[in-house]
C-alpha positions in Angstrom: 0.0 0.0 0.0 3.0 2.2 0.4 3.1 3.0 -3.4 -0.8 3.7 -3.3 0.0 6.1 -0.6 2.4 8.1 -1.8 0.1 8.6 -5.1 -2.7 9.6 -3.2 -0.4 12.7 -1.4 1.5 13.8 -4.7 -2.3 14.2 -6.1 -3.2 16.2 -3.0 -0.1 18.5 -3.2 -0.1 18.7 -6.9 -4.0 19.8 -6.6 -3.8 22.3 -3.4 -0.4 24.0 -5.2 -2.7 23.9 -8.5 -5.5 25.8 -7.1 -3.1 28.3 -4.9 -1.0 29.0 -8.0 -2.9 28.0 -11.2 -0.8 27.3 -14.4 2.4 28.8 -14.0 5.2 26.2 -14.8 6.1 27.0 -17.8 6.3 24.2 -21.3 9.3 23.3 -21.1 10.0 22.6 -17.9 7.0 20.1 -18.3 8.5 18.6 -21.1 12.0 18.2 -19.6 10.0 16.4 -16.5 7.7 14.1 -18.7 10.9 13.3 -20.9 13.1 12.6 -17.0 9.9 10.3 -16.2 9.8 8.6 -19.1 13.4 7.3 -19.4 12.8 6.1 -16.0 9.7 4.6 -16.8 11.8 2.8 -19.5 14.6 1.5 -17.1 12.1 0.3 -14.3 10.4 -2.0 -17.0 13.5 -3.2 -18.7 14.9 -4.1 -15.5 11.4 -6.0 -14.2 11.5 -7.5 -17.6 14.8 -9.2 -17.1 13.3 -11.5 -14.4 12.3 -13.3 -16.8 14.2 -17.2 -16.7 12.1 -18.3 -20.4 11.7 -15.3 -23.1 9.8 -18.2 -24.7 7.0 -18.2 -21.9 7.4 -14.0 -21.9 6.8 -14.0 -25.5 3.6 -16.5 -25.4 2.5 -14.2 -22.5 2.4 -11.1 -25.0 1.0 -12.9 -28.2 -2.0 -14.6 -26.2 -2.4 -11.9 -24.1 -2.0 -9.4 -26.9 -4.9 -11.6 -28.9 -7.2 -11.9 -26.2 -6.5 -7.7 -25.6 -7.7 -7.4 -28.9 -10.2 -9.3 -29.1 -12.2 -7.9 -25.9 -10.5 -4.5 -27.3 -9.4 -3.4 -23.7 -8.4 -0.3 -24.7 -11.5 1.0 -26.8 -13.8 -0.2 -23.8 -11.2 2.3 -21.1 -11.7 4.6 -23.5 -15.9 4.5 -23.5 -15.6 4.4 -20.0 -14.0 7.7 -19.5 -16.2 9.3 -22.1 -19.2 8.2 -20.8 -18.3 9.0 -17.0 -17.3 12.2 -18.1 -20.3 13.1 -20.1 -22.5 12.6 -16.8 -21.1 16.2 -15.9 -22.9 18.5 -18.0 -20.5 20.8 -19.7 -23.2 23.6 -18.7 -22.5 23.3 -15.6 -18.8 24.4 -15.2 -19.9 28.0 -15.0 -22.0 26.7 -11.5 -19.1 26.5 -8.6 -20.8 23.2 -8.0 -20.4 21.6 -11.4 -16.9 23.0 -11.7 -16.0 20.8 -8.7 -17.7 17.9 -10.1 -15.9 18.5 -13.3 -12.7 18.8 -11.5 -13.2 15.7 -9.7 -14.5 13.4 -12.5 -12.1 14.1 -15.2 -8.9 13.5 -12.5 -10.0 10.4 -11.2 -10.6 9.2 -14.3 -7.0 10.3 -16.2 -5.7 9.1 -12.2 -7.3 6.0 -12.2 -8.4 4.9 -16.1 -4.6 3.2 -17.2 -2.7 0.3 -17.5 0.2 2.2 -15.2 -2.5 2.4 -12.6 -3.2 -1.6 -12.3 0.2 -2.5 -13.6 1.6 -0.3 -10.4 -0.7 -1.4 -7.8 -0.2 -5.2 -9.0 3.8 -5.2 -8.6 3.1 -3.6 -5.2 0.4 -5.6 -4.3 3.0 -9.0 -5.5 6.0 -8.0 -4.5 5.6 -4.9 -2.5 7.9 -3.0 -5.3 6.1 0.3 -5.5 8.8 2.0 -7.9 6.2 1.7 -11.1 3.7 3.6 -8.5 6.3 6.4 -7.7 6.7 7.3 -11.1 2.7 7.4 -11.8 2.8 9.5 -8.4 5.1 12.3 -10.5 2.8 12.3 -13.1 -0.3 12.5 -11.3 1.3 15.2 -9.4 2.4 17.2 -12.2 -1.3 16.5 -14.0 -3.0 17.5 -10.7 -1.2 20.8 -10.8 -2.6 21.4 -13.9 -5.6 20.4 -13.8 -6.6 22.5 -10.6 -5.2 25.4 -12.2 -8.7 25.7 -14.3 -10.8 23.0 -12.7 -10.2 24.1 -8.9 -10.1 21.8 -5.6 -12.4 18.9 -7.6 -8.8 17.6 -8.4 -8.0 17.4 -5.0 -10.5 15.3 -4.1 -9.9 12.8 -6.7 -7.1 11.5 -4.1 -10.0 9.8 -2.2 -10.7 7.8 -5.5 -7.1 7.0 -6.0 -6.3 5.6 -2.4 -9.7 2.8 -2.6 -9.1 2.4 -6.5 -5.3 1.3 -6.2 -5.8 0.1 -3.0 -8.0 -2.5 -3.7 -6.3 -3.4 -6.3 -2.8 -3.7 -4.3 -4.7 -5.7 -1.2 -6.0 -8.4 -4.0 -2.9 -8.6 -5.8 -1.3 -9.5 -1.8 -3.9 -11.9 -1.2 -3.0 -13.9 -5.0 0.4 -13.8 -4.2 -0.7 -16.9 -1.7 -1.4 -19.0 -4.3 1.5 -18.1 -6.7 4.9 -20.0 -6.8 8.0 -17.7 -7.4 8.6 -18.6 -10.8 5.0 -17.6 -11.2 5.5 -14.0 -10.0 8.6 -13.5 -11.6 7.2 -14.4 -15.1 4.1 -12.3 -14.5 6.6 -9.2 -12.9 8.8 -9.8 -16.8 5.5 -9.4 -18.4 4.6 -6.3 -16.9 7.8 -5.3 -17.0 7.6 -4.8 -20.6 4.0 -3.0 -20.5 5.7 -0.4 -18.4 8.6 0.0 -21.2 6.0 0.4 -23.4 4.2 3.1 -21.1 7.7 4.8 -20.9 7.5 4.8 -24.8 4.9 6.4 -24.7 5.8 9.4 -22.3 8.6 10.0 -24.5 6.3 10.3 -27.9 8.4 7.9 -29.7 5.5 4.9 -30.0 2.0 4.5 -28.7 2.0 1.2 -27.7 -2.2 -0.3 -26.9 -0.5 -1.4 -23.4 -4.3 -1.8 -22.0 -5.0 -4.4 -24.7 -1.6 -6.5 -23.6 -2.7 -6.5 -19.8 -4.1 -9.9 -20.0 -0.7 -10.9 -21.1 0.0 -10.6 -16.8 -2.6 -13.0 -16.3 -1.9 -15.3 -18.7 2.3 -15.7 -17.6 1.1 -17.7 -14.6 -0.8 -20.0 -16.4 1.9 -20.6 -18.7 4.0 -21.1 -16.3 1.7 -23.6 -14.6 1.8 -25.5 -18.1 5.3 -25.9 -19.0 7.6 -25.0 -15.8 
């Protein structure tokens, strides 16, 4: 829960400073931050990824996972979700005080909470109590909350409360699986999402998009895998 927690403060900080100062940092200090969090982002998941003792099994992981991803079309479905969330606050009503803080509060917790960085994160914590891939979401959401309370006000700040029970649940069931995983199963499924995060770093640093939320079965399909053939 450790990584959970220290997300849910940078969001607080980075949504009280936002709605003291508003949008003041300028460009390209942002960019020089997003570019410092991505090439960690990039090392963190290069160096889960090398866990790995089969880049066979690591590769089936990704191809079935990747399939299945694409077939349910994960990412399309994330995507709906947020829209349709989103559209329950009229755009109206962000002249009301009221409906700006609703505004605020929906549109954080989703970008906070709607990712595969968010269940990746809480998963490696939740497995191996490694909250490093939650640190670096905790930058960014702190960053993001700054700027988004800048125009959308203390909403923002609020949307900690959803990112403490969303991650946190997701950390607590993640601990409570790890009772009926073996070692070799963790380690494949920590390789797996090792590379999702290098992918996410990818991303951070514009160089590819990468549909990480259609490879997340690929996590849940390492264990089984390894079940099969180790």
């Amino acid at each position: 829960m450790t990584g959970t927690l220290i997300n849910t403060a940078t969001v607080v900080a980075g949504g009280t400073l936002g709605t003291l100062l508003g949008n003041r940092l300028p460009a390209r200090v942002r960019n020089t931050v997003m570019d410092a969090l991505g090439l960690t982002t990039i090392l963190i998941g290069l160096k889960m990824a090398f866990e790995t003792s089969n880049v066979l099994l690591l590769l089936g992981s990704l191809l079935l996972g990747g399939i299945a991803g694409e077939l349910l079309d994960i990412d399309a479905a994330l995507n709906r979700l947020a829209r349709r969330l989103e559209d329950r606050v009229s755009p109206g009503a962000e002249t009301a005080a009221g409906g700006r803080f609703a505004r605020g509060f929906v549109t954080a917790s989703l970008v906070f909470c709607v990712g595969p960085m968010t269940i990746m994160g809480s998963i490696q914590d939740g497995l191996t109590g490694d909250y490093s891939t939650l640190a670096i979401k905790a930058m960014l959401d702190g960053f993001a909350a700054l700027a988004f309370a800048s125009s959308l006000g203390t909403g923002v700040t609020f949307s900690a409360l959803v990112v403490l029970a969303y991650q946190g649940s997701i950390t607590l069931a993640a601990a409570w699986a790890q009772a009926i995983l073996t070692p070799a199963m963790v380690a494949e499924m920590t390789a797996t999402g090792g590379l999702l995060i290098f992918a996410i770093g990818l991303g951070l640093l514009e160089l590819k998009r990468v549909r990480v939320a259609n490879l997340l079965p690929a996590i849940f399909v390492a264990p089984l895998l390894v079940a099969l053939f180790l």
